[in-house]
C-alpha positions as CSV (number, residue, x, y, z in Angstrom):
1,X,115.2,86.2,102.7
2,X,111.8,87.2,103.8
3,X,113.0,89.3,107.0
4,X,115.5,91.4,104.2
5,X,112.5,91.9,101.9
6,X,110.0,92.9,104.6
7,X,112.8,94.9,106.4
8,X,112.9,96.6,103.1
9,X,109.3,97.0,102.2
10,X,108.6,98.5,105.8
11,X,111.3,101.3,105.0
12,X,109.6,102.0,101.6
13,X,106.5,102.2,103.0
14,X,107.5,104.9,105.9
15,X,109.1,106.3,103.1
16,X,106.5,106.7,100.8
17,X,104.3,108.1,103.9
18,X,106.8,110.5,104.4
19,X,106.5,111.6,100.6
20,X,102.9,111.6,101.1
21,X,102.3,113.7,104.2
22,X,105.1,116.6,102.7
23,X,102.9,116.4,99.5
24,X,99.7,117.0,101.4
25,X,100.8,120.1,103.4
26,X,102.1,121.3,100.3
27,X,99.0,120.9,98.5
28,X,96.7,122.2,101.1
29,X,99.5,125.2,102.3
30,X,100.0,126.8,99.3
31,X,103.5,124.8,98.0
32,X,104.2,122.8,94.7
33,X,100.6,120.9,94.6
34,X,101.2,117.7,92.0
35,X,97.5,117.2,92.0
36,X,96.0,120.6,91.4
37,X,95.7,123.6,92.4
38,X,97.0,124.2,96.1
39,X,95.2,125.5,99.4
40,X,95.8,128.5,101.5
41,X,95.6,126.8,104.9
42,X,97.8,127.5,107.8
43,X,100.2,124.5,109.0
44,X,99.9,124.4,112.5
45,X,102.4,122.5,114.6
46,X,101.5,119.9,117.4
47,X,102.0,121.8,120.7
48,X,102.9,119.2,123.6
49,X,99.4,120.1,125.1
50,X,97.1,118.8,121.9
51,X,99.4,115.4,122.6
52,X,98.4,115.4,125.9
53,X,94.5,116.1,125.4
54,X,94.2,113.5,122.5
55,X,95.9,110.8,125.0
56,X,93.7,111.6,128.1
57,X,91.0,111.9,125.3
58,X,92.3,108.4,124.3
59,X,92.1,106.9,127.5
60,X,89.3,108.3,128.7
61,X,86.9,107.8,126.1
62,X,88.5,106.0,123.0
63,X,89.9,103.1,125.0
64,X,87.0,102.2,127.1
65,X,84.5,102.2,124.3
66,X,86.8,100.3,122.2
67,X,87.6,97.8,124.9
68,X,84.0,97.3,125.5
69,X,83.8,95.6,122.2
70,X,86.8,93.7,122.5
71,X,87.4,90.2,124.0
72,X,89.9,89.6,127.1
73,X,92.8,88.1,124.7
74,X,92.1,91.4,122.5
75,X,92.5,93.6,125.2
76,X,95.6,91.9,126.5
77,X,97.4,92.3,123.2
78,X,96.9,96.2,123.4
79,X,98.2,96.0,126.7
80,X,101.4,94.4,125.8
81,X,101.7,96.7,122.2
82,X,100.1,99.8,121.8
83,X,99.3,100.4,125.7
84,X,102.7,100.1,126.7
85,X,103.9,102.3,124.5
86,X,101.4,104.9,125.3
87,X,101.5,104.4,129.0
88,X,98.0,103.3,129.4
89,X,96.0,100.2,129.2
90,X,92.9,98.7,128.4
91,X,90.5,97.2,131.2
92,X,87.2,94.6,130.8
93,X,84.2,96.2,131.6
């Protein structure tokens, strides 16, 4: 029972997320604002190379800092989550 309602509540909340972020750049583009009056920005799309600078920035700079406040076990965990996923890992300084 709990596996069906968290499956569940996990696709609400990307869901609502979803909802969230189209209302946002709708609000600060110029589009149908439900919470006042809307922006003129400019959406500008993710090029491969900004995802490439933020994960070198990430593993340059983010990850050590971070790491540096973290304790062995912590750092393993991101190794075996979010650092695999990203392609990069953590290390004990």
């Amino acid at each position: 029972l709990l596996s069906d309602e968290l499956a569940q509540l996990e696709q609400k909340v990307w869901g609502d997320a979803d909802q969230a972020t189209e209302v946002g750049i709708a609000c600060n583009t110029g589009g149908d604002c439900p919470h006042g009056d809307p922006e003129d920005l400019t959406l500008v799309e993710v090029q491969d190379a900004d995802l490439e600078r933020a994960l070198e920035v990430m593993e340059s700079e983010v990850l050590p800092q971070w790491a540096s406040r973290c304790s062995a076990a912590c750092i393993e965990s991101w190794n075996e989550t979010a650092g695999e996923v990203l392609g990069i890992s953590a290390q004990q300084n």
